[in-house]
matplotlib code that plots the C-alpha trace (Angstrom):
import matplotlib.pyplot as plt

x = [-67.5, -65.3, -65.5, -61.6, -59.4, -59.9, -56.3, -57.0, -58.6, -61.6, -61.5, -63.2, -65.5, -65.9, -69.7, -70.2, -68.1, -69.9, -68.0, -64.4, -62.7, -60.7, -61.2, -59.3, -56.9, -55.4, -56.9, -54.6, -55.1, -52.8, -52.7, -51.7, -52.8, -50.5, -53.7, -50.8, -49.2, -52.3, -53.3, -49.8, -49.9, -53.6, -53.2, -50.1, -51.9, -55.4, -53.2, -51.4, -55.0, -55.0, -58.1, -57.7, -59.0, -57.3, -58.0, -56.2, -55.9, -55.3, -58.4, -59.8, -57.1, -58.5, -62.0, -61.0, -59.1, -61.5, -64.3, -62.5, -59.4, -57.0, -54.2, -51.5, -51.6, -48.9, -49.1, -47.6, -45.3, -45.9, -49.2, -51.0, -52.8, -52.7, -49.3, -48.4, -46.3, -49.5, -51.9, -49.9, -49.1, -53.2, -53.7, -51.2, -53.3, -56.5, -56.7, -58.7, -55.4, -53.1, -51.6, -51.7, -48.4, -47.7, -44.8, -44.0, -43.8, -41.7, -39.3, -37.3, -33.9, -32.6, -31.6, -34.3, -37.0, -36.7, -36.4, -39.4, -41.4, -40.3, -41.2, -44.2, -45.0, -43.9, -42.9, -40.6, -40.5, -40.1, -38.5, -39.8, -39.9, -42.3, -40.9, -44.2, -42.1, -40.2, -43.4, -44.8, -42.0, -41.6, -45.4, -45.0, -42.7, -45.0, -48.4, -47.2, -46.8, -50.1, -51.4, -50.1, -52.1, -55.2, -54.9, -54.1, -57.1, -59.3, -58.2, -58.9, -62.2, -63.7, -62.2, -63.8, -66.8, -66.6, -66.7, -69.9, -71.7, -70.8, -71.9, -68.4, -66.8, -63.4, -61.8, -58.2, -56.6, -53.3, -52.2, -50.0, -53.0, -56.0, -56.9, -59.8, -58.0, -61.2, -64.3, -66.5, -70.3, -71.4, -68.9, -69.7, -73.2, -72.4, -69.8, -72.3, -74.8, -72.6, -70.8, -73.0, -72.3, -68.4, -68.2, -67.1, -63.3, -63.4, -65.0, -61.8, -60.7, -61.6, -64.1, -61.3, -62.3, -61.0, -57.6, -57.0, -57.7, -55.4, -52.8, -53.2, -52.4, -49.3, -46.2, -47.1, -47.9, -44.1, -44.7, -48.1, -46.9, -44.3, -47.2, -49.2, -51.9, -53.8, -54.5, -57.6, -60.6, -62.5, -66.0, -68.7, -72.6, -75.0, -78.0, -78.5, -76.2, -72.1, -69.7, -66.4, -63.0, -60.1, -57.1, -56.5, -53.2, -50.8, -49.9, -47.5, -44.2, -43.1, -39.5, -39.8, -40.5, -43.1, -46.4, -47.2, -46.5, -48.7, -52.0, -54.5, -56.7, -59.5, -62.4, -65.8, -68.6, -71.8, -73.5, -76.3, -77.6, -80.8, -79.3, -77.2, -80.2, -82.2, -78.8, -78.5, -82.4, -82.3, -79.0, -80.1, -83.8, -83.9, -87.3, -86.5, -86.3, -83.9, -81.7, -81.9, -80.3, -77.7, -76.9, -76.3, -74.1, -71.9, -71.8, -70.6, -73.6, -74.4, -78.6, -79.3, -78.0, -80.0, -82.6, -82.7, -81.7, -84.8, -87.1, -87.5, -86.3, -82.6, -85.3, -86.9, -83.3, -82.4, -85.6, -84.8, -80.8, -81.9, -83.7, -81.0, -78.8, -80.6, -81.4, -77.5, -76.6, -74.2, -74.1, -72.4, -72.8, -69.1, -70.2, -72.9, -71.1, -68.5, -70.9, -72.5, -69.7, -68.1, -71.8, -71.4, -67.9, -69.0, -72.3, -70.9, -67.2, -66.5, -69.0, -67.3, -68.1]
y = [-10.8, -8.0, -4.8, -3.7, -1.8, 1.7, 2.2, -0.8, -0.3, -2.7, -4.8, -2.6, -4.4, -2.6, -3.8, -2.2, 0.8, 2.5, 3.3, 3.6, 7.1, 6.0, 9.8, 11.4, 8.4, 5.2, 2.6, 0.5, -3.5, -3.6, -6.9, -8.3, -10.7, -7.5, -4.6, -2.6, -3.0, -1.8, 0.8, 2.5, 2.3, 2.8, 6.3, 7.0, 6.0, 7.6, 10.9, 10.7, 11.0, 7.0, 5.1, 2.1, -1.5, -4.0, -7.4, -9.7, -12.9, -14.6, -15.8, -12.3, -10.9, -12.4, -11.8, -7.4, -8.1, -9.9, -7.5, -4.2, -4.5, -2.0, -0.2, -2.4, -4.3, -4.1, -7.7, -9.2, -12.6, -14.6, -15.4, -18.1, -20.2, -19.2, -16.8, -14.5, -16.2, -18.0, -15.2, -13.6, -16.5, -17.1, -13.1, -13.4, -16.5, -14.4, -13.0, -9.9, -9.3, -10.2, -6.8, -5.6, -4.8, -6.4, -5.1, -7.7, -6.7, -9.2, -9.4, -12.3, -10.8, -14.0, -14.0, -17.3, -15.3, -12.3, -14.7, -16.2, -13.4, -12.1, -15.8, -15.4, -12.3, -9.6, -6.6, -5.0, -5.6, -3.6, -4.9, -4.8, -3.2, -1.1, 2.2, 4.4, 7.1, 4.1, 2.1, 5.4, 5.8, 2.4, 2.7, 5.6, 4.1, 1.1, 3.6, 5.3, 2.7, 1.5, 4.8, 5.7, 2.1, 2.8, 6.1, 4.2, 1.8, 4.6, 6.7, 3.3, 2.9, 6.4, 6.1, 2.8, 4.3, 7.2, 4.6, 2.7, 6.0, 7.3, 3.5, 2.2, -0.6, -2.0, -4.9, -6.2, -9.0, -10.9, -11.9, -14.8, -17.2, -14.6, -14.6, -11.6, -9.6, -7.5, -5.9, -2.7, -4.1, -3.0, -4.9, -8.3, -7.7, -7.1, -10.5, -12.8, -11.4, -11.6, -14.9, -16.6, -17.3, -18.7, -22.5, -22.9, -23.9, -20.8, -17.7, -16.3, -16.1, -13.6, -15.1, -17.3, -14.6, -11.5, -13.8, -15.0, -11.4, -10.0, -13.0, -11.6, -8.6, -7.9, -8.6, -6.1, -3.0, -1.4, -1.1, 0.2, 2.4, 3.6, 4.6, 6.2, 3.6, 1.5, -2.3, -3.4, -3.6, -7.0, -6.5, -9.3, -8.8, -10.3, -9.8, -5.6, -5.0, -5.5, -5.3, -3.8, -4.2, -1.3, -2.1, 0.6, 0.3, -1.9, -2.2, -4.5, -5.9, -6.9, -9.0, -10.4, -7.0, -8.5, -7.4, -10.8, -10.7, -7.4, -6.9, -5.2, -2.8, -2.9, -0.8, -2.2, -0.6, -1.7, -0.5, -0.5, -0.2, 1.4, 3.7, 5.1, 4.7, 7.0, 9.5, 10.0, 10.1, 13.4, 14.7, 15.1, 15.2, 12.2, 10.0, 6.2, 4.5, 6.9, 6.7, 3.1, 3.2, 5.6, 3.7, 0.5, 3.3, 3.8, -0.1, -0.2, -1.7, -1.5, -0.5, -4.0, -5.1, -2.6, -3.2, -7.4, -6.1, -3.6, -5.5, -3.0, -2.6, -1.1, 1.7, 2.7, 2.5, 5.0, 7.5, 7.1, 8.3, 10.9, 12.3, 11.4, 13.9, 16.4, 17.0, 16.5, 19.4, 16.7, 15.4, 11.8, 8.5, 9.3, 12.8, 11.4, 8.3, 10.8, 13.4, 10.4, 8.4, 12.0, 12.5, 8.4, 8.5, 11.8, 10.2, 6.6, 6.5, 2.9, 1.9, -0.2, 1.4]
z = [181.8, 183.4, 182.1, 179.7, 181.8, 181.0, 179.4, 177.6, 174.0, 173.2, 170.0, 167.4, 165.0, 161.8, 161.7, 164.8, 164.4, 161.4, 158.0, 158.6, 156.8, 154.4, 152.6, 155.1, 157.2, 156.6, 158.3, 160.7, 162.3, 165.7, 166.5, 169.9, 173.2, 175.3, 176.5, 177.7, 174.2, 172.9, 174.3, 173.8, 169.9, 169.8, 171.5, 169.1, 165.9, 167.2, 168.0, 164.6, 162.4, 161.3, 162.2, 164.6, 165.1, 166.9, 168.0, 170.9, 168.8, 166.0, 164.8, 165.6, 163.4, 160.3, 161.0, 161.5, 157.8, 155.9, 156.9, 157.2, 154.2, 156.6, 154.8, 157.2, 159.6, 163.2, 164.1, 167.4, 166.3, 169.5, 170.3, 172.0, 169.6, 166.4, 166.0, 163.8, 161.8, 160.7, 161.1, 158.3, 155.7, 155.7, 155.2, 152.1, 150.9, 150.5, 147.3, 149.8, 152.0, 150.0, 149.1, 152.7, 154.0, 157.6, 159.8, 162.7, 166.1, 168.1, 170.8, 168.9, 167.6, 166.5, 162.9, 162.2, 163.7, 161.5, 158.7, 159.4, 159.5, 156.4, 155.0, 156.2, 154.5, 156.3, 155.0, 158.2, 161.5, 164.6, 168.0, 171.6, 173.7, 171.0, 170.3, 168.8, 166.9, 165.3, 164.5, 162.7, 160.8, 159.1, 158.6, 156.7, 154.7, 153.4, 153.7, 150.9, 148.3, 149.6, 148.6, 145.4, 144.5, 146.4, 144.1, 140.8, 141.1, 142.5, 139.5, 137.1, 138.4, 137.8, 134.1, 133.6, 135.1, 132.8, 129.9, 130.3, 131.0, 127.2, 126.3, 126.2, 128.0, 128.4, 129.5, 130.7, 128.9, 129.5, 126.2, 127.5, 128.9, 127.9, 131.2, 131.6, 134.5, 134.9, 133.4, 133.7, 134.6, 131.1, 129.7, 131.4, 129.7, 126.4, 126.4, 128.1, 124.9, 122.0, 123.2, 125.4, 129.5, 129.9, 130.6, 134.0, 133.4, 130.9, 133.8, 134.1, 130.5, 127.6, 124.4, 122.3, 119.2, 121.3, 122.7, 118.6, 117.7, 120.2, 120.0, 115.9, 116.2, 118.7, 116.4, 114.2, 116.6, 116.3, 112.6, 113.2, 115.6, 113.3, 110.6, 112.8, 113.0, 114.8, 114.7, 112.8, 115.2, 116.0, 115.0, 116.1, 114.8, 116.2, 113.8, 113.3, 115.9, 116.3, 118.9, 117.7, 120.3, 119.9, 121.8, 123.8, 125.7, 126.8, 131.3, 133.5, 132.7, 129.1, 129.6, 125.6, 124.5, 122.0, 124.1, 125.0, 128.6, 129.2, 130.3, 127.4, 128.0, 125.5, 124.5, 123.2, 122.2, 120.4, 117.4, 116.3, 112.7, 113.4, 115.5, 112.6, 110.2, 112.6, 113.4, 109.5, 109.0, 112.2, 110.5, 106.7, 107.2, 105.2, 105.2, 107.4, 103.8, 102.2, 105.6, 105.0, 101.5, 102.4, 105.4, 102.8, 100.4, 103.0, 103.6, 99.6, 98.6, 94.4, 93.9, 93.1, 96.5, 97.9, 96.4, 97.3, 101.2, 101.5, 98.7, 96.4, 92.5, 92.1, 90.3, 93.3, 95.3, 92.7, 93.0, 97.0, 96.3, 93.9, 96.4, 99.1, 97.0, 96.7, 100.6, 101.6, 98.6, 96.9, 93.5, 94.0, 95.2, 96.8, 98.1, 99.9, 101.4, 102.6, 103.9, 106.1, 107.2, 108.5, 110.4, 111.6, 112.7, 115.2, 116.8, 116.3, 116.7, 116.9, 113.5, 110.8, 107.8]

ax = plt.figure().add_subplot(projection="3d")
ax.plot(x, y, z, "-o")
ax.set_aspect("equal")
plt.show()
């Protein structure tokens, strides 16, 4: 095989070129069978700070897109074999590269042509001969809307990240289909526990409890809203623990204006019962069994119901809340339950009391 011409820039495979800087440069595909066309933009864009691959062909085209996702791609319309038209209408089919912007580099002025590219996908289009100033331009142009959403899901991500590390996790739901638009790590756990693995026609979609609870909820948020509340949480228990859903906030387009045609974001986090028995046993130096019957006070339980819950005699559930009382400095059943839900609602926000 003869060696590239020296002007000539060889086709950079991201698997061989080590991790590509996407901190500090966008990352740009020139695509085209031309070397002399190559080398030309691949000096400009190389002297303009943007990280370069190209590729000579079609087929090669995809392959530098699937592996390396560039910011956009400059891609020649007439190629032997596959051509542009069709490299780009099978990079807009892949959910991947869809959302790269393409700008067509063709020597084809005729009114069909341009069409065509746009058809396929393109976004702008430059004419030959290639002008580099011109090409940087445009580029700038589509780079920035490309960056303000590399920004906005880099931005999502930390939060959502942020979330499960405080034990919280969230979730996007489209109300209109319930279709689960995405899902922190922790919260793809905690779903698969508390409902069970998704059949496989049912992957993409949110448990039918969270759509119906959702679906519930949405034509009363304005009044809501206007009283300074909150929709009622979804709580789900699974045997001394429960998962509890807060809608969060509302994203995308809304034509209806009812909030059924917006994405939801939603917050989830479990609680556990014995982790409140032991937070209110640590926080009023109570003994495990008189954190236990407080724990059922606050749930609004009478002594006798205590009583059958932990075994015991509503007398002995009495002895355990006289005692309760006097280590929390209160007098009443209602002092007490307040003093402890106020303790609950800091260490456990989302519990249900």
């Amino acid at each position: 095989m003869s060696p590239a011409p020296v002007d000539s820039p060889v086709e950079r495979h991201p698997a061989d070129a080590g991790p590509l800087d996407r901190a500090n440069s966008d990352v740009v595909l020139i695509v085209d069978d031309v070397p002399d066309n190559l080398a030309m933009l691949h000096d400009a864009l190389d002297e303009s700070g943007y990280t370069v691959l190209v590729a000579t062909s079609g087929e090669s085209a995809l392959q530098r897109a699937a592996q390396a996702r560039p910011d956009i791609v400059l891609l020649d319309a007439m190629m032997p074999g596959m051509d542009g038209f069709e490299v780009a209408r099978r990079l807009k089919a892949l959910p991947a590269t869809a959302h790269i912007p393409i700008i067509f580099m063709t020597g084809l002025t005729e009114t069909e042509h341009l069409v065509a590219a746009l058809e396929a996908g393109g976004v702008d289009y430059v004419t030959k001969p290639i002008k580099p100033k011109e090409v940087l331009a445009r580029m700038n142009v589509h780079l920035q809307g490309a960056r303000r959403a590399r920004q906005e899901v880099r931005e999502a991500g930390q939060a959502r990240n942020a979330l499960d590390a405080f034990g919280y996790a969230s979730i996007t739901v489209r109300a209109s289909d319930g279709r689960l638009m995405w899902q922190t790590p922790l919260a793809r756990d905690l779903l698969t526990r508390y409902f069970g693995p998704p059949a496989p026609h049912q992957a993409n979609l949110a448990p039918q409890p969270v759509i119906d609870w959702l679906r519930l909820h949405l034509p009363m948020l304005d009044v809501l809203a206007a009283q300074q509340l909150e929709p009622p949480r979804l709580s789900v228990a699974q045997g001394a623990r429960s998962l509890s859903f807060r809608l969060h906030q509302q994203t995308g387009d809304d034509e209806g204006g009812s909030g059924e045609g917006h994405d939801w974001l939603i917050i989830m986090r479990e609680v556990s019962d014995a982790a409140v028995i032991e937070a209110m046993s640590l926080s009023f130096k109570l003994t495990g069994r008189e954190a236990e019957v407080l724990y059922w006070v606050v749930k609004g339980k009478t002594n006798r119901d205590i009583g059958e819950i932990l075994g015991s005699s509503p007398a002995t559930v009495k002895k355990h809340l006289e005692r309760v009382y006097v280590k929390m400095g209160v007098e009443t059943r209602t002092a007490a339950a307040g003093m402890a839900m106020g303790k609950i609602r800091q260490l456990h926000p989302q519990f249900e009391g």
